[in-house]
N, C-alpha and C positions, 0 to 999 in steps of 0.2 A: 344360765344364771339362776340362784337361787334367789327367791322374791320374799321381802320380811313387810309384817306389817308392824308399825312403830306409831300410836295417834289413830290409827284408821288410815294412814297414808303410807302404800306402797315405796318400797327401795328394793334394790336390787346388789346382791353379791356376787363375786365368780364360783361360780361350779365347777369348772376347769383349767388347766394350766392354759387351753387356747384362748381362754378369755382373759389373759393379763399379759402384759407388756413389760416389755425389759424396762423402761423405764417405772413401771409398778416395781418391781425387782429389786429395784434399787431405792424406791422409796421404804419400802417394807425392811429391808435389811439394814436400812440410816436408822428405824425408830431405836433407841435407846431401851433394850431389853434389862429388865432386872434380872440382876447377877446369879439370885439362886433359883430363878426359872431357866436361865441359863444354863445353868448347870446340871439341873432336872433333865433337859432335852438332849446334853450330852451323855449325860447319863440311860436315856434310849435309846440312843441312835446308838451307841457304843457297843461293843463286845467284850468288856471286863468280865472275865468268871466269876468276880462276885458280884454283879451287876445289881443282883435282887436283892442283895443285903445292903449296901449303900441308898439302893430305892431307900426299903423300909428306914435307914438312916436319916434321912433328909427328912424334917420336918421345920411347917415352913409359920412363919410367925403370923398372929391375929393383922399387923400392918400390912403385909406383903398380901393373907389372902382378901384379905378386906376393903385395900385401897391400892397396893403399888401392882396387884396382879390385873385387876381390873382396868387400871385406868393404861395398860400396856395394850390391852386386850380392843380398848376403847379405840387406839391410835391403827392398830389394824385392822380394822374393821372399816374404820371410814378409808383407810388408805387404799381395800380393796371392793369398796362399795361405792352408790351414793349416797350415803349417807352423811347429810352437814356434820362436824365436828359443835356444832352449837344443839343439834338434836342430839347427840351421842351424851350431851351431858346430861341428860334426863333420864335415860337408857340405865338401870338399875343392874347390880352386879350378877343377881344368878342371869340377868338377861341378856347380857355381855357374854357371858361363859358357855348360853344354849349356842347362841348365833355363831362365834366363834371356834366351837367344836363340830358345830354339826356340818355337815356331810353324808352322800348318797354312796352308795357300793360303788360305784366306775368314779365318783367326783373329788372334789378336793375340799378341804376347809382351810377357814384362815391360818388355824393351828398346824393342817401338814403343809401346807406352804411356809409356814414359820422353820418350821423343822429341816422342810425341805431345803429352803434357802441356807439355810447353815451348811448343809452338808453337800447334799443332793437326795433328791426327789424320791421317796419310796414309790408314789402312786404313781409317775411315769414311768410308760413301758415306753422305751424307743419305735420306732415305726417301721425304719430301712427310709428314710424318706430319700429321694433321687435329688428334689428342685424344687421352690417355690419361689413365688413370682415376686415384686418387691421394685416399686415403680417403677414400671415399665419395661423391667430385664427380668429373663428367667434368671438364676443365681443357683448353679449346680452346688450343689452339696459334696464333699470330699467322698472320693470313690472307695467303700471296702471291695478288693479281691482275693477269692480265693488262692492262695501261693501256697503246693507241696500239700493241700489239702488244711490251710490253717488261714483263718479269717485273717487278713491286713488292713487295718483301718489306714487311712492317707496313701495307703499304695501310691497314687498315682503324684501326690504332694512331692515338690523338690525341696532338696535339705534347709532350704531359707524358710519355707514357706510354715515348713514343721518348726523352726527353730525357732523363729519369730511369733506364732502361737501358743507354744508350749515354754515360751520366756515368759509370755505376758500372762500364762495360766499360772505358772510357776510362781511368777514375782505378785502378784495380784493376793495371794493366799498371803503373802508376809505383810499385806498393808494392810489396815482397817478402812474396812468399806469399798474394799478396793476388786474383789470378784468381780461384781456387776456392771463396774465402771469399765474393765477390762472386755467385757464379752461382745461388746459393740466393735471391739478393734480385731477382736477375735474370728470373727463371724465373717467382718470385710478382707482379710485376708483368706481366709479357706473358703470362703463362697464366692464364685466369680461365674462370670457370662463363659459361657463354650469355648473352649480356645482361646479364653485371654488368660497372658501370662500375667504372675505378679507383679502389682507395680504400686509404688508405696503412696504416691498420691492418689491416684485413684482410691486404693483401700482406705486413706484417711477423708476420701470426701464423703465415699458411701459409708464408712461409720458414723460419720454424724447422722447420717439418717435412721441409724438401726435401733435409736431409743424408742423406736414404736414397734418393732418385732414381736411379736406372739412367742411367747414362753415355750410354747412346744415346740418351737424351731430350735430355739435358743438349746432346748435342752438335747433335742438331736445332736446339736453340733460338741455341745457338750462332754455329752458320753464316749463321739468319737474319736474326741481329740484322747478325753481321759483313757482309752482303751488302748489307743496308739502309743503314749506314753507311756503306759504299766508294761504293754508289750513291749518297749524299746528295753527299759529296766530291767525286766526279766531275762530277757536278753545277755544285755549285758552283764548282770548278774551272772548268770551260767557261766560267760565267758571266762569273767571275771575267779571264778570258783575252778575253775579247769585248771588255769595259769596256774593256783596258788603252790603245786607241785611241780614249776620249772625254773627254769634258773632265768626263764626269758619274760618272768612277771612286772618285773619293775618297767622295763624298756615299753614292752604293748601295752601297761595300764599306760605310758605316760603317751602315747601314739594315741591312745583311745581317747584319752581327755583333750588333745590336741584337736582330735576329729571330731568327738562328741562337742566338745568345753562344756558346756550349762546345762550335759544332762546326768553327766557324773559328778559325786560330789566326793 
């Protein structure tokens, strides 16, 4: 945790994603960002070829730097500290903008977790993580193996298991606010005790408890699902692009969407 002093009295921020909670996650991604810092950050995280011209493009008004950036700045800060929301009003604007930029070489700041949670995490390296524990029960992690010599994320995941996570990742990017609220249903279906098969009340009893999850887990599971997916896509892609020179294209895309459904569009 990074420690501020504000009055002569210590508070504390996270320095790491293990220090913040899916339910942090979700509170940080509800605050109400302003629209052309918004756009700012999609405009980093982005790969536009003209990326650096639209930068230089965007200038941002005496309101925005003066009062709508700060008092955004204000709302994440207490969201991932303790810091009262009645001392943050005291908290002066360049004072808001050290605290909330700053960060160590391996840590995180408010601002890449802002970033991060829009998109996904620059500063997170995934781990390989196998399992971790989560009251009472180990909770194995979806297995990547080696196949043919090419990594497979969910290898060992049956068609429901993948379909049903990768709905809910799917459908969750089309709602507002709606990522975060999903990752908790996400988490309970692909992480299970040894040898238990899928079962949909179970996974909805242990999601209500996953609001308290460390972020670094979260985002393990994350990357694996999202890797699983890009791989299925590609996939099918190739497939899809093979066909386009036979007379037997119509009949196997429409077999493929039969057997796929919600992962061809």
């Amino acid at each position: 945790m990074y420690v501020i002093t504000i009055d002569n009295k210590t508070y504390k921020t996270i320095s790491k994603w293990s220090e913040m909670k899916l339910k942090d996650a979700e509170k940080v991604f509800n605050i109400v960002m302003p629209a052309r810092l918004r756009d700012y950050y999609n405009l980093l995280l982005g790969n536009d070829d003209d990326k650096q011209k639209k930068l230089a493009e965007l200038i941002f008004t005496k309101q925005e730097i003066e009062k709508d950036f700060p008092a955004f700045y204000g709302q994440v800060i207490c969201a991932l500290s303790d810091i009262p929301e009645e001392i943050m009003r005291y908290v002066k604007k360049i004072s808001r903008e050290e605290i909330y930029r700053f960060k160590v070489k391996d840590g995180v700041s408010c601002m890449s977790v802002v970033m991060g949670l829009m998109k996904e995490p620059f500063d997170f390296k995934p781990k390989g993580l196998k399992s971790f524990e989560w009251l009472g029960e180990t909770l194995l992690m979806p297995e990547t193996r080696k196949i043919l010599g090419i990594e497979r994320p969910l290898a060992n995941e049956s068609a429901i298991t993948f379909c049903e996570s990768a709905d809910l990742l799917i459908n969750s990017e089309k709602i507002e606010q709606g990522k975060y609220k999903s990752m908790a249903n996400i988490i309970a279906i692909l992480c299970r005790p040894k040898d238990e098969q899928y079962d949909e009340a179970k996974s909805l009893k242990r999601a209500e408890t996953m609001s308290e999850l460390s972020m670094d887990i979260v985002w393990e599971i994350f990357f694996c699902l999202s890797s699983a997916y890009n791989m299925l896509g590609d996939t099918l892609l190739t497939y899809l692009k093979e066909l386009e020179s036979t007379k037997q294209k119509q009949p196997l895309i429409q077999e493929l969407r039969s057997t796929a459904g919600m992962v061809i569009c």
